[in-house]
N, C-alpha and C positions, 0 to 999 in steps of 0.2 A: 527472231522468228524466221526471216531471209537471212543465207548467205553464202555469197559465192566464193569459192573458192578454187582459185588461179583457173575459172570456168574461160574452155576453150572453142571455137569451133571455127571446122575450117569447109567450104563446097566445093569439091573435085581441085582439093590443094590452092581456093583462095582463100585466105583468113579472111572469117568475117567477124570471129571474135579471139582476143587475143591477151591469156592470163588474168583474168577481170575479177579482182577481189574487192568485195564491200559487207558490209551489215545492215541488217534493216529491222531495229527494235520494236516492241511494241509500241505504237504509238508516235513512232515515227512514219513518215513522209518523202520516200526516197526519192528523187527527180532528177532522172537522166537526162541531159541535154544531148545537143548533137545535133549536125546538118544530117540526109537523109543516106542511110548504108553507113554510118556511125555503128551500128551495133544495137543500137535502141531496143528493139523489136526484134532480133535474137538472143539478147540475152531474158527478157518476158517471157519468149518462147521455149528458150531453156526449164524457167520454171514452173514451167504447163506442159513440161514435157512433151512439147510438139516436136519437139527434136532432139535427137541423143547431141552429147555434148562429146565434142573430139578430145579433148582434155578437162579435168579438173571435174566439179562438183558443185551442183545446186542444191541447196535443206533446204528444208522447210523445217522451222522446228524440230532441229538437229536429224530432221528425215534425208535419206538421198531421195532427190525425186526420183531418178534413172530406179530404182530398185525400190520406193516404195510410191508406184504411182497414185495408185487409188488411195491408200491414207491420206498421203499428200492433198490429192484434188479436193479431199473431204474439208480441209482445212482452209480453203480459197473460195473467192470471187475474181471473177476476171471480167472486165469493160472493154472489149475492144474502139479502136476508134467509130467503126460502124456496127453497133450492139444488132443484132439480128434475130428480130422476134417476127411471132406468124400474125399479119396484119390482118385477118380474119377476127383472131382473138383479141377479145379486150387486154385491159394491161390487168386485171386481174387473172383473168385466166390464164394470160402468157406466165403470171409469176407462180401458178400453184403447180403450172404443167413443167414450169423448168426448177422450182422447190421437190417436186415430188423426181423430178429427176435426179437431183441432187441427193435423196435420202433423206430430205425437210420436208416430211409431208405436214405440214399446218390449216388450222382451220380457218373459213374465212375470216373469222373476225383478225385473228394473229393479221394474216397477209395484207388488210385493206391496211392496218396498224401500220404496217409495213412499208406500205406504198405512202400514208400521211405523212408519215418519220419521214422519207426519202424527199416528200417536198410536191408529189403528186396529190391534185386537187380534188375532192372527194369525189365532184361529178365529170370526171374525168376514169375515172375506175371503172365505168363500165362502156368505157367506148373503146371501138377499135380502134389497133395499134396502128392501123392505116392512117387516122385520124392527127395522128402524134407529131407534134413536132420534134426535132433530134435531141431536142435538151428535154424533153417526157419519155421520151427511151432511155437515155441514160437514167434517168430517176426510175425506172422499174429494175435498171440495173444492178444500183443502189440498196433499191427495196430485197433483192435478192441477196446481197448482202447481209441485208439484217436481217432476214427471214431463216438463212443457215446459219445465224449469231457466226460468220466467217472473222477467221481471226486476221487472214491476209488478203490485202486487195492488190490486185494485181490491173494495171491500167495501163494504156495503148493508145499513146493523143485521144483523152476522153473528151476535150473540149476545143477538137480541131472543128469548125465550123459553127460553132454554137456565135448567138450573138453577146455582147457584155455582161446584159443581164443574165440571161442561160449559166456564160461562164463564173459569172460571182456567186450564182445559185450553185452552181456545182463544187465549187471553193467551201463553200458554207456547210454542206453534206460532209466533203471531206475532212471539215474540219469537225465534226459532231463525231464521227467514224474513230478520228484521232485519238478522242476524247475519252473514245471507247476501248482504247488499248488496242482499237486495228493498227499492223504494220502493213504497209502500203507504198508499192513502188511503181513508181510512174513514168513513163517515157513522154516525152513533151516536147512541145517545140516553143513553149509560153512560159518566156524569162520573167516575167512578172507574176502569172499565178505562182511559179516555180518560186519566188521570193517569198509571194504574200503566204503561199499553203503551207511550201514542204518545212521541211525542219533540217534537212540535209540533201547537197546538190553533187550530182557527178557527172561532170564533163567527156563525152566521148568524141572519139577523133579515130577514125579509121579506124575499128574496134578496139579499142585500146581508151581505158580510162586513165583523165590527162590530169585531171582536178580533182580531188574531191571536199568538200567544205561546210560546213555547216551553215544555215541562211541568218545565225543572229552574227557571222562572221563579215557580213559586205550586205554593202546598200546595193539598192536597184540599179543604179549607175555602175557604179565598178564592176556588179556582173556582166552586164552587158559586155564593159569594155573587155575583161575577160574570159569571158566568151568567144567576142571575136577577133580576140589575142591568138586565140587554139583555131578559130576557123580559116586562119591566114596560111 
């Protein structure tokens, strides 16, 4: 569903990313590691086409994104680390007004479904997103997810700040998503959800992918240590 190929980019001739090839199946769970200016978060941004790419090629489902944006975006969800809804709106109407943006226009009943699956509490649904805490934002994110039945998720430290429980809530979503044949790749700085979620890990180091491995390949200890084998 993802894949990059020998995906480049460089700002005003600094490389920020450099020849970065991988895949990202259905159902897999990609996790980029990295200290921060690794690459993480321009190569996401690659396949959100927020940025042309100085070298190489991002698909989507054998798509270029550079050349088919709007297919592409059809085929996505994206979580940034700070999800950015209108805190006026409840988290249901956040989700029918950014579904019906998407081109998923559903009816209530589908959305509140929607928001249930993702793990938000019924009477929670009709309060404002002012009201939310970080880990109820990212679950309307979620919801938006299922709501455009999205085949890829795209994700940006979605559990940078959250507390334990938040973060194992969020692990949980991700895993029911998996389940579902979502491909999903994820920029993280959480060696341990990275273990527990993904299903395949890739280590960045000044843009440049240093590792790549799958997670029934090493325990939680060994990653660590290499990890910060490449961080040296």
């Amino acid at each position: 569903m993802l894949e990059a190929k020998n995906l480049s980019k460089s700002y005003n001739g600094q490389v920020a990313l450099n020849a970065v090839s991988f895949t990202v199946n259905k159902g897999d769970v990609f996790c980029l590691l990295g200290a921060n200016g690794a690459g993480k978060t321009t190569t996401i941004n690659l396949f959100l086409n927020f940025v042309e790419p100085s070298g190489g090629e991002a698909l989507i489902n054998g798509l270029s994104v550079s050349k088919h944006s709007l297919a592409t975006k059809k085929l996505l969800s994206y979580i940034p680390e700070s999800l950015m809804l209108y805190p006026n709106l409840t988290g249901l109407e956040n989700l029918a007004y950014f579904a019906g943006l998407s081109g998923s226009k559903q009816n209530k009943e589908v959305l509140q479904s929607a928001l249930s699956d993702a793990g938000l509490q019924v009477d929670a649904h009709a309060k404002r997103v002012s009201t939310y805490s970080k880990g109820m934002r990212q679950k309307v994110g979620v919801a938006l997810a299922l709501a455009k039945n999205a085949e890829v998720l795209l994700l940006d430290e979605p559990t940078s700040g959250l507390d334990p429980k938040a973060s194992n809530e969020f692990s949980e979503l991700l895993n029911k998503l998996k389940s579902r044949g979502v491909a999903t790749l994820m920029a993280t700085h959480d060696l341990f959800r990275a273990k527990e979620t993904g299903t395949h890990i890739g280590i960045m180091k000044q843009g440049t992918l240093v590792e790549q491995l799958t997670t029934d390949q090493i325990n939680h200890t060994d990653l660590e240590k290499l990890y910060l084998q490449h961080m040296n």
